[in-house]
C-alpha positions as CSV (number, residue, x, y, z in Angstrom):
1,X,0.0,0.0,0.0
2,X,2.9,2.8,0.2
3,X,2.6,3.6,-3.7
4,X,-1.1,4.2,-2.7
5,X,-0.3,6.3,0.6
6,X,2.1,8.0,-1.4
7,X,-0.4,9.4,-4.3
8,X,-2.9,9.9,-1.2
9,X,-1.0,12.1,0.9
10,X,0.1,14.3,-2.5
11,X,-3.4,14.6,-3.5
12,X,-3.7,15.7,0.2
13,X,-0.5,18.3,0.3
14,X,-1.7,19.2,-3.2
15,X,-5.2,20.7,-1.4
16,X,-3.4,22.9,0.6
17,X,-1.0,23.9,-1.8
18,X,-4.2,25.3,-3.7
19,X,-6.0,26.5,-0.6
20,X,-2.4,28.5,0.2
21,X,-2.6,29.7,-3.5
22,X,-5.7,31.0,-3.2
23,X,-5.4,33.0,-0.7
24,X,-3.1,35.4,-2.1
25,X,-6.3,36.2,-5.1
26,X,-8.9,36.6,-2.0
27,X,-8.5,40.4,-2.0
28,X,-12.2,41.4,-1.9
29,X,-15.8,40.0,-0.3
30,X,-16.9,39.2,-4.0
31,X,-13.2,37.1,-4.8
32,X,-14.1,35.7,-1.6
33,X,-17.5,34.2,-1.6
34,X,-17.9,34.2,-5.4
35,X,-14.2,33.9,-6.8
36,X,-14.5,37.6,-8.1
37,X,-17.6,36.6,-10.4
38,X,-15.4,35.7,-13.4
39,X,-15.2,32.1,-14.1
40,X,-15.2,30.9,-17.4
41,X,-16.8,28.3,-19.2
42,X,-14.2,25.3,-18.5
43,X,-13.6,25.8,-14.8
44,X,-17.3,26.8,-13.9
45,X,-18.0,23.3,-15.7
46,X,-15.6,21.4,-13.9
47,X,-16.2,22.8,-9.9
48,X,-19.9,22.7,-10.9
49,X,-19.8,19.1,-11.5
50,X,-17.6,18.5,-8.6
51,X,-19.6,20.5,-5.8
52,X,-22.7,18.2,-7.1
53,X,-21.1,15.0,-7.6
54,X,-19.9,14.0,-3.7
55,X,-19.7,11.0,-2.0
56,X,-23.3,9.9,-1.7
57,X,-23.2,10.2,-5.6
58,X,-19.9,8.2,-5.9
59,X,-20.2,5.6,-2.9
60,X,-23.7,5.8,-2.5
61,X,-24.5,5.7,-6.5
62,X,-22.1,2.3,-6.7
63,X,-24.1,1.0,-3.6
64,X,-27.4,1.9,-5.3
65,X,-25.9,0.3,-8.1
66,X,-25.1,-3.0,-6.0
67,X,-28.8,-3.0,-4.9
68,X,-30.9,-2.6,-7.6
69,X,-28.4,-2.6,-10.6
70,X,-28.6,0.2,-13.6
71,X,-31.7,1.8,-12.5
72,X,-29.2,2.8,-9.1
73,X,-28.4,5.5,-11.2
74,X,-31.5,7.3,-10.9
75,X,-30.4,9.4,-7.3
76,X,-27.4,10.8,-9.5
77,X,-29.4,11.1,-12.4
78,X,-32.0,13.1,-11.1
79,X,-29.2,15.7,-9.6
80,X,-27.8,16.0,-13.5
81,X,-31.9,16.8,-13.9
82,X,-31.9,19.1,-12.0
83,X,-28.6,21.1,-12.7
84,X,-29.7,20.5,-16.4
85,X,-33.1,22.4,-15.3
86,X,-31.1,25.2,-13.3
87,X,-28.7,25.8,-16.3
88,X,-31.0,26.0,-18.8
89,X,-33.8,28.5,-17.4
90,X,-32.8,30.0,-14.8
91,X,-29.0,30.4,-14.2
92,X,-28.5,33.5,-16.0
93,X,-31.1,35.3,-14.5
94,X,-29.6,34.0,-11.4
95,X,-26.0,35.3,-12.3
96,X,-27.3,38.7,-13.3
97,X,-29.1,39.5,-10.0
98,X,-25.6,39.8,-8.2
99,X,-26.2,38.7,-4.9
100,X,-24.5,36.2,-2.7
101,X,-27.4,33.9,-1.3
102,X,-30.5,32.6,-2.1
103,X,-32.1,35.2,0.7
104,X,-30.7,38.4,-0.4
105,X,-32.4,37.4,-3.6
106,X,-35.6,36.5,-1.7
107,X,-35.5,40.2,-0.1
108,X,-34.7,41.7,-3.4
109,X,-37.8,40.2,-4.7
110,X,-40.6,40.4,-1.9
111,X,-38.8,43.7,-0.7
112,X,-36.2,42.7,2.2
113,X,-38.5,40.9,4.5
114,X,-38.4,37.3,3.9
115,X,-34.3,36.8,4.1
116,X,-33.6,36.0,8.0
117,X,-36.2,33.4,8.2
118,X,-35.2,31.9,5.1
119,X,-31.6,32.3,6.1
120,X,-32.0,30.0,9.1
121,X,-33.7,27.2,6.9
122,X,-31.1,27.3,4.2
123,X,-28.7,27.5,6.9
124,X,-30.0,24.5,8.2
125,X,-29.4,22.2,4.9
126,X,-26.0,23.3,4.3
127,X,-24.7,22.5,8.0
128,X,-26.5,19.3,7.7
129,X,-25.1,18.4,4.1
130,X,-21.9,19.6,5.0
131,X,-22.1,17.4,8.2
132,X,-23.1,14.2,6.2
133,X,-20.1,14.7,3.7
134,X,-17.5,15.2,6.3
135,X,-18.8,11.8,7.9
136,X,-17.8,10.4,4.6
137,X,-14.2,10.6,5.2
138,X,-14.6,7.7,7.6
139,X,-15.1,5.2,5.4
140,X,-12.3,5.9,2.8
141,X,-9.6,6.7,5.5
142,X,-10.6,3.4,7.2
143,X,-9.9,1.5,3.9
144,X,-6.9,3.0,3.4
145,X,-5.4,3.5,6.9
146,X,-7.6,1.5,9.0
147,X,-8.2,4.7,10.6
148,X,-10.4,5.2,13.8
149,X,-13.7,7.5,13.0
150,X,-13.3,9.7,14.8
151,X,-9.8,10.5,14.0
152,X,-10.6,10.3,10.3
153,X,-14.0,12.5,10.6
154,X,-10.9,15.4,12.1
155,X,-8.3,14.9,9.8
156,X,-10.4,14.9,6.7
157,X,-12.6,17.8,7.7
158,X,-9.7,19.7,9.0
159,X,-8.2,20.1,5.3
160,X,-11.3,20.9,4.1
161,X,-11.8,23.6,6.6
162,X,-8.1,25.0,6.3
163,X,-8.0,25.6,2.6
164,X,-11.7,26.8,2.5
165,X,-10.7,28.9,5.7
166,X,-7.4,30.5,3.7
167,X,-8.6,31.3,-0.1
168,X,-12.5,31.0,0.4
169,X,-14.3,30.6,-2.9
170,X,-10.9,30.7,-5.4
171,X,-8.8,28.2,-2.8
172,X,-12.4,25.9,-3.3
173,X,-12.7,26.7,-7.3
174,X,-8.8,25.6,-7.8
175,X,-9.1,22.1,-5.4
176,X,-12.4,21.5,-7.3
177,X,-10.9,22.3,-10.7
178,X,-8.2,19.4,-9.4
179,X,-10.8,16.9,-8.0
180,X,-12.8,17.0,-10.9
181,X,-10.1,15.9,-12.7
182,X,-9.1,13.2,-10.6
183,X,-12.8,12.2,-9.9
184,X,-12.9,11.8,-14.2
185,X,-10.4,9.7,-14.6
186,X,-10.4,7.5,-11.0
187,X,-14.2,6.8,-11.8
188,X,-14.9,7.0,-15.4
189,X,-11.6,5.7,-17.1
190,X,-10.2,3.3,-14.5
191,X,-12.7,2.0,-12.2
192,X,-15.4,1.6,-14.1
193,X,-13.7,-0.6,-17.4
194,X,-11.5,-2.7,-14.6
195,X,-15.1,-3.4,-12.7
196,X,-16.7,-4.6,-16.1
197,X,-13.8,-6.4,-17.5
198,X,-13.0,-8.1,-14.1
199,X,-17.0,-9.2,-13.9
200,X,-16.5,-11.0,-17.2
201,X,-18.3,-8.3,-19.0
202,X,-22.0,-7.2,-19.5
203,X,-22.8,-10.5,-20.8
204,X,-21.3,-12.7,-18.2
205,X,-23.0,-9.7,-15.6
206,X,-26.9,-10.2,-17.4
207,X,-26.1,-14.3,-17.1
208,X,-25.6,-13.8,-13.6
209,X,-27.5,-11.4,-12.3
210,X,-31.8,-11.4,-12.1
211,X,-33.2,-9.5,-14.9
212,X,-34.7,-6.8,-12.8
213,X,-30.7,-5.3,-12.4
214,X,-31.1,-4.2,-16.3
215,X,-34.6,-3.0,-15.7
216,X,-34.2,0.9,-15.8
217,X,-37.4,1.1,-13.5
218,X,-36.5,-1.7,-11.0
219,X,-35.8,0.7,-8.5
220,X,-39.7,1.9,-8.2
221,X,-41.7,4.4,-10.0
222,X,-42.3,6.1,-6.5
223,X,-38.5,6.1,-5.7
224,X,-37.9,8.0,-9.2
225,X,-40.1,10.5,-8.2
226,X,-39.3,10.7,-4.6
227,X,-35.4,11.7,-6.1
228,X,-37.0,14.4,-8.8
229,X,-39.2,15.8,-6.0
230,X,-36.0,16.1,-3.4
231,X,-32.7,16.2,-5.7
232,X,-33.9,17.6,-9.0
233,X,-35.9,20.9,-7.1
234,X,-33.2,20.8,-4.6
235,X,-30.6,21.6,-7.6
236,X,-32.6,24.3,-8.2
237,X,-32.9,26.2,-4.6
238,X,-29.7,25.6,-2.6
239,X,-27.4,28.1,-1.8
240,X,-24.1,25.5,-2.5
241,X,-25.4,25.7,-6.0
242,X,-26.7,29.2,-6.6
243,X,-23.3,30.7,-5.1
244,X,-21.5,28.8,-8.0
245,X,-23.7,30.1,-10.2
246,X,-23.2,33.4,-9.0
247,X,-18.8,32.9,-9.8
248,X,-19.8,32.7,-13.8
249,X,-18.1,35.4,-15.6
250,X,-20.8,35.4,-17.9
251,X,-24.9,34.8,-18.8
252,X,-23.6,32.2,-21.1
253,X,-21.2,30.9,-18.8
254,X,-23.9,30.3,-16.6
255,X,-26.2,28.4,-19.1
256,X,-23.4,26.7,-21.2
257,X,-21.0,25.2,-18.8
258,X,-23.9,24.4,-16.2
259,X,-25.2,22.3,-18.9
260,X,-22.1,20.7,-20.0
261,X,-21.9,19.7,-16.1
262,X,-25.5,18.6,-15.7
263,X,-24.6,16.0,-18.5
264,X,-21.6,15.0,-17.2
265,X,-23.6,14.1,-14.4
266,X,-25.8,11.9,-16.0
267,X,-22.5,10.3,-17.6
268,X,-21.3,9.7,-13.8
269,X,-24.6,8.3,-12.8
270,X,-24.7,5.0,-15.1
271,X,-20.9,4.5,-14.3
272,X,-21.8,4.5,-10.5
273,X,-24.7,2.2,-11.4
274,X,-22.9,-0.3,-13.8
275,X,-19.8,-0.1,-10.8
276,X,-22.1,-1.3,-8.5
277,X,-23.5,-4.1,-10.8
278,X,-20.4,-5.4,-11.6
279,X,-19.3,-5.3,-7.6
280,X,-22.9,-7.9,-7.0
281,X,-21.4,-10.2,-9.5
282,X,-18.0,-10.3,-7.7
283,X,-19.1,-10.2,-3.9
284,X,-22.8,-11.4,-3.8
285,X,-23.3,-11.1,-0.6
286,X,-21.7,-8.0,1.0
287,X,-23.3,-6.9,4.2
288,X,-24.0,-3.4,3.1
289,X,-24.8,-2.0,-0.3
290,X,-22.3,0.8,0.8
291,X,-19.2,-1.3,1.0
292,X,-19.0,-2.3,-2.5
293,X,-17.3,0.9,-3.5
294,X,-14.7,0.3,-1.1
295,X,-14.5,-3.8,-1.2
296,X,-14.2,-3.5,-5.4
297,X,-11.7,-0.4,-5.5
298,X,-9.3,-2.7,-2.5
299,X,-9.8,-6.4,-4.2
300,X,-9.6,-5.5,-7.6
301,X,-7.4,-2.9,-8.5
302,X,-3.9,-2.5,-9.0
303,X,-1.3,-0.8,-6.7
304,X,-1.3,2.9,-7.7
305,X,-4.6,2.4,-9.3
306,X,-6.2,1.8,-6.1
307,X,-4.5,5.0,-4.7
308,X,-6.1,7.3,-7.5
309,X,-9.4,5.4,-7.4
310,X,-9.2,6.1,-3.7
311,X,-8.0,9.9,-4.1
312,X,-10.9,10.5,-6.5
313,X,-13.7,9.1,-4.2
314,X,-11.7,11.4,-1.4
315,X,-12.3,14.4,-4.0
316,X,-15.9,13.5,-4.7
317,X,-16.2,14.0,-0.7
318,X,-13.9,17.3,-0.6
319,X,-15.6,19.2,-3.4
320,X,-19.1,18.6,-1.3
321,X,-18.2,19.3,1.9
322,X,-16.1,22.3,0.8
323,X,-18.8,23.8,-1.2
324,X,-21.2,23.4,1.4
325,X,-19.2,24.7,4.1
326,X,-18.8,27.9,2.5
327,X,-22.7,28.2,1.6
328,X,-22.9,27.2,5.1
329,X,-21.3,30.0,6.6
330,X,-21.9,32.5,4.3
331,X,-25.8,32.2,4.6
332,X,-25.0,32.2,8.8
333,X,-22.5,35.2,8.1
334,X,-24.5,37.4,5.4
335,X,-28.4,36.0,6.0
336,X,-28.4,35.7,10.1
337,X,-25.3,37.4,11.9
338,X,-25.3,40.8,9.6
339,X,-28.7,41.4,9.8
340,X,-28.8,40.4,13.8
341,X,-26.1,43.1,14.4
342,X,-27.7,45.6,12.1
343,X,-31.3,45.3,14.2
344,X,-29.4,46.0,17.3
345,X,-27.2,48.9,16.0
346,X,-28.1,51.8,17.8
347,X,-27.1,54.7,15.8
348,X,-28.1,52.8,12.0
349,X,-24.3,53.4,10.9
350,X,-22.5,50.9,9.0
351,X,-19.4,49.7,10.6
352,X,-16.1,49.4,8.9
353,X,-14.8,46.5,9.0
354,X,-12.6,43.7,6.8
355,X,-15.3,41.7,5.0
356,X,-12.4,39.2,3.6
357,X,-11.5,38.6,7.7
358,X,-15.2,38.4,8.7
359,X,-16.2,35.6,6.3
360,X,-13.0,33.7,7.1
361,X,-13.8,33.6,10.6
362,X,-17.0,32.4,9.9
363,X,-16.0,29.8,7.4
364,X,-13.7,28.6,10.2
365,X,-16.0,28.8,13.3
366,X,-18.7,26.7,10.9
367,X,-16.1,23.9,10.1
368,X,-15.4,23.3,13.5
369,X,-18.8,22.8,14.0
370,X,-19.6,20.8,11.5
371,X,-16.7,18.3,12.5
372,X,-17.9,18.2,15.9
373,X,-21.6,17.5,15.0
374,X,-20.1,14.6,12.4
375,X,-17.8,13.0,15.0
376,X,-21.2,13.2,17.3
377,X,-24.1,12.0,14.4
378,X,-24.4,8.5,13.1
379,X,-27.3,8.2,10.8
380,X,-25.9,10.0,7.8
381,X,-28.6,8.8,5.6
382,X,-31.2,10.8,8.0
383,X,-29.6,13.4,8.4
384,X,-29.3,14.0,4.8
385,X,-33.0,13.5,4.5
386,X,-34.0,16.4,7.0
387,X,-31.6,18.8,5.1
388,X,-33.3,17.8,2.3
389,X,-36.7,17.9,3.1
390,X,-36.4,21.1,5.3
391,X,-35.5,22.9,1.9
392,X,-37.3,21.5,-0.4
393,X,-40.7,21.7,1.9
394,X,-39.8,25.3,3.1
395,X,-37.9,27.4,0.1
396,X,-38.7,25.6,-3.0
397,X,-42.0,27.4,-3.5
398,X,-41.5,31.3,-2.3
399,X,-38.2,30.7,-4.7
400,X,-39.8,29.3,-7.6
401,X,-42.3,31.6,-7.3
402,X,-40.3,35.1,-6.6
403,X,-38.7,33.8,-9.9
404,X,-42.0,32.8,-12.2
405,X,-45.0,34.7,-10.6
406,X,-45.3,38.9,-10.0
407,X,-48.4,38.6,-7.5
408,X,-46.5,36.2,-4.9
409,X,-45.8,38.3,-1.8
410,X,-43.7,38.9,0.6
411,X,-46.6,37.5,3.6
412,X,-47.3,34.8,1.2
413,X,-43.1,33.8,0.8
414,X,-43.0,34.1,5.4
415,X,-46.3,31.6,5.3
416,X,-45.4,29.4,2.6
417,X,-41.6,29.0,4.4
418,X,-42.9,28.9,8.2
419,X,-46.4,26.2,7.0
420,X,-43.8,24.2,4.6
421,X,-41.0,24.0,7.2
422,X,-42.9,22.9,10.6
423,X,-45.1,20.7,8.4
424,X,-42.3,18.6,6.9
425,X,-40.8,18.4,10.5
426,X,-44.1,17.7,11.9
427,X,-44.6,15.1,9.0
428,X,-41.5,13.5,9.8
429,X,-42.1,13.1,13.9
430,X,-45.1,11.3,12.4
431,X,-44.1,9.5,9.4
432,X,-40.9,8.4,10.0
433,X,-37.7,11.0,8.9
434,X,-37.1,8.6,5.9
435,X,-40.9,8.4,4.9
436,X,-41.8,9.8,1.7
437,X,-44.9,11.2,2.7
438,X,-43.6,14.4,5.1
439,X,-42.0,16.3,1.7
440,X,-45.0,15.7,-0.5
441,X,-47.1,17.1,1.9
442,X,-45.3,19.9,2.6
443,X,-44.9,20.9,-0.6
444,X,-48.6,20.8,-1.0
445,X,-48.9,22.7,2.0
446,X,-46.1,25.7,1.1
447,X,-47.8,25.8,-2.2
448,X,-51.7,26.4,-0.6
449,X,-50.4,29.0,1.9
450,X,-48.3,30.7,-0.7
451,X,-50.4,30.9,-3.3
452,X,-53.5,31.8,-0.5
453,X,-51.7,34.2,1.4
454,X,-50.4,36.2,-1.6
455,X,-53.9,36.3,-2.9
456,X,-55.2,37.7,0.0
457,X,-52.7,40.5,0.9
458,X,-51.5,43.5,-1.1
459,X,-49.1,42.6,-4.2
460,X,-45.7,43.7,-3.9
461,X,-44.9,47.4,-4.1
462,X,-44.8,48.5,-7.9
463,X,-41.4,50.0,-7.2
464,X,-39.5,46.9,-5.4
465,X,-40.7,44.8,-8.7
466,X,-39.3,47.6,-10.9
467,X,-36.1,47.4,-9.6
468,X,-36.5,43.6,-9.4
469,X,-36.8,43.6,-12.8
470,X,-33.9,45.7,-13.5
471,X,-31.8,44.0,-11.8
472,X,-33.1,40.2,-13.6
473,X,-32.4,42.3,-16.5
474,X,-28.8,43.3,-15.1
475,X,-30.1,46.1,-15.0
476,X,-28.8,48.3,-11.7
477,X,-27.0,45.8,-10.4
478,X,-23.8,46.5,-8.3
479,X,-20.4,46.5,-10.6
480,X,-18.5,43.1,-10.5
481,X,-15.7,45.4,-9.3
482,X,-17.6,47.5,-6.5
483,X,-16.7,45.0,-3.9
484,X,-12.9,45.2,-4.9
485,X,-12.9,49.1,-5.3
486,X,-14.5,49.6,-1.6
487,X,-12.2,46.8,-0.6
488,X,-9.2,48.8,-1.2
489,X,-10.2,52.4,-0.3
């Protein structure tokens, strides 16, 4: 295993290399959270399709794969959905509006009363999703080190949180230019031709295996729709996405490269599935779906190989977990904190005060939570679920709806988040927290109160949707280089 530990611990050194790196081009709040807005189309393609593509798409989708055979891929197809859906018709709308999270552009639409309550939800999902990635690191750094959890929960998420901590969004854009790389070729050109070949090939896998592994709906019609309700929407509403949408340099930026990334991840999905089919036929009986990714990649591959294979799962993890750490805290930072300190500012002036230095305290104060709350949580799986459903079930409607209908208001955004949000976590204290039934509800629920309450209360001020417009239009929206200018007065 040295060759292996070897290419590990340079993939590792190489993080914070880049994290060190990016540090030095953090100069302003916008390079910062957003990487200076200027992405272009070939790296906005590759960290998009990193932050989506994490481990529950890489060692859960080869354990769905395991399961059920090709119709595993559905989870990770339904993501490429949805990124697909986000690219296409809304991105660079998103892009022009200039904002840093999904709430300012909830108070720029229903005029600035709807963002700290939605903060706290959307604050919510990213802690928990970056919780459930950074629990991922203990099941790669036991295969390679046999390494005790909670030791490998700390060491993992303590890189994460150093180079996320140093550069902020450019450190994150640079290691998930690097793992997307890594992830491409671990994945797609070694893993998954060794897996088939070492199977004996699709036909020896069909003689083998039932029939229902090459059915693409063996999974269940009301599991595919469960995924497009949760995973394709959520694509379209969480603030780890929309803040890389908001580091395009471009409108077409936005729409082209998302797209090229939303197909890649449909590519990635039928690898993970066909990985996982292959993995039945050489260990039918596994005690968990979940090991096969591990077992196959440790049996089956050759030294060196096994190391990459290993380092790319490892960046599947990273580019997740980094990504939603730094939603995480800039939502807790920009959504909760700023607007906390402003209500209780007694003389209304604005404080000076180094915006850069701010965020990275926050982006470091929020890793150490999430490491603690992963060493401490067990049920990954459930925990992902409530993220999940608290965003789907509270945000997805007042969203959706800011973007696609004028009378929506700002009473009707507050009900349809506060009725979606307690009745998904009511649903769930009944239901069960992996039941399906607590996010259709919900939804239903969000949509009734939204749709009721706007109705029934004045429509939105003529002048905040003017200036809505304008800035959809990118129209009166703040300079890309306004944050660098005040930055260095």
């Amino acid at each position: 295993m040295a060759v292996d530990y070897t290419v590990i611990v340079v993939y590792l050194a190489g993080m914070l290399a880049m994290g060190w790196w990016g540090m030095r081009r953090a100069k302003s709040k916008s390079d910062f959270l957003v990487a200076g807005r200027r992405l272009g189309p070939v790296m906005y393609s590759g960290t998009m399709a990193a932050i989506v593509l994490g481990g529950a798409s890489t060692i859960g989708g080869v354990g769905l794969g395991y399961q059920y055979g090709l119709s595993g891929a559905w989870m990770v197809f339904t993501i490429g959905l949805g990124l697909l859906a986000l690219s296409v018709f809304f991105s660079a709308r998103i892009a022009r509006l200039k904002v840093y999270t999904v709430s300012e552009m909830l108070d720029l639409r229903y005029g600035g009363r709807a963002g700290v309550i939605s903060g706290v939800v959307m604050w919510a999902y990213t802690l928990m999703l970056a919780v459930t990635s950074t629990i991922a690191y203990a099941t790669i750094f036991d295969v390679l080190f046999d390494m005790n959890r909670t030791v490998a929960i700390a060491l993992g998420g303590s890189i994460v949180v150093a180079y996320s901590t140093l550069g902020g969004m450019w450190s994150i854009t640079l290691t998930d230019m690097v793992q997307f790389v890594v992830k491409t070729i671990g994945v797609l050109l070694l893993l998954l031709p060794i897996a088939v070949v070492k199977a004996g090939g699709f036909g020896e896998m069909k003689a083998k295996l039932p029939t229902g592994y090459f059915d693409p709906l063996g999974i269940g019609g009301e599991t595919i729709f469960t995924y497009v309700l949760i995973y394709t929407f959520g694509m379209l509403i969480g603030q780890d996405i929309w803040q890389r949408v908001f580091t395009a340099g471009s409108d077409r930026t936005a729409k082209w490269g998302g797209t090229v990334a939303g197909t890649y991840c449909l590519v990635y999905a039928l690898a993970g599935a066909v990985i996982g089919t292959a993995a039945k036929v050489l260990y039918p009986n596994l005690g968990s779906a979940d090991d096969a990714f591990a077992t196959i990649v440790k049996d089956e591959l050759p030294v060196g190989v096994r190391g990459l294979v290993l380092a790319a799962a490892l960046a599947a993890v990273m580019s997740t977990s980094s990504g939603a750490l730094i939603a995480c805290a800039t939502v807790a930072n920009n959504d909760i904190w700023s607007k906390l300190r402003g209500a209780v500012r007694r003389d209304g002036a604005e404080e000076q005060h180094d915006e850069v230095r701010g965020n990275r305290a926050f982006i470091l104060v929020m890793g150490v939570a999430v490491i603690v709350t992963a060493i401490a949580l067990n049920n990954v799986v459930e925990a992902l679920t409530v993220a999940y459903n608290l965003l789907v079930g509270g945000l997805l409607v007042p969203i959706l709806g800011g973007l696609l209908w004028k009378r929506g208001t700002a009473q009707g955004a507050l009900a349809s988040v506060a009725v979606g949000g307690l009745a998904v976590v009511g649903l769930m204290a009944g239901y069960g927290i992996l039941a399906n039934e607590p996010v259709y509800y919900g939804l239903l629920l969000s949509l009734a109160a939204y749709v009721t309450v706007s109705l029934a209360t004045p429509a939105t001020d003529a002048a905040v949707l003017d200036a809505w417009r304008d800035r959809l239009a990118g129209r009166g929206a703040p300079a890309v280089g306004a944050d660098q200018v005040a930055a260095h007065r």
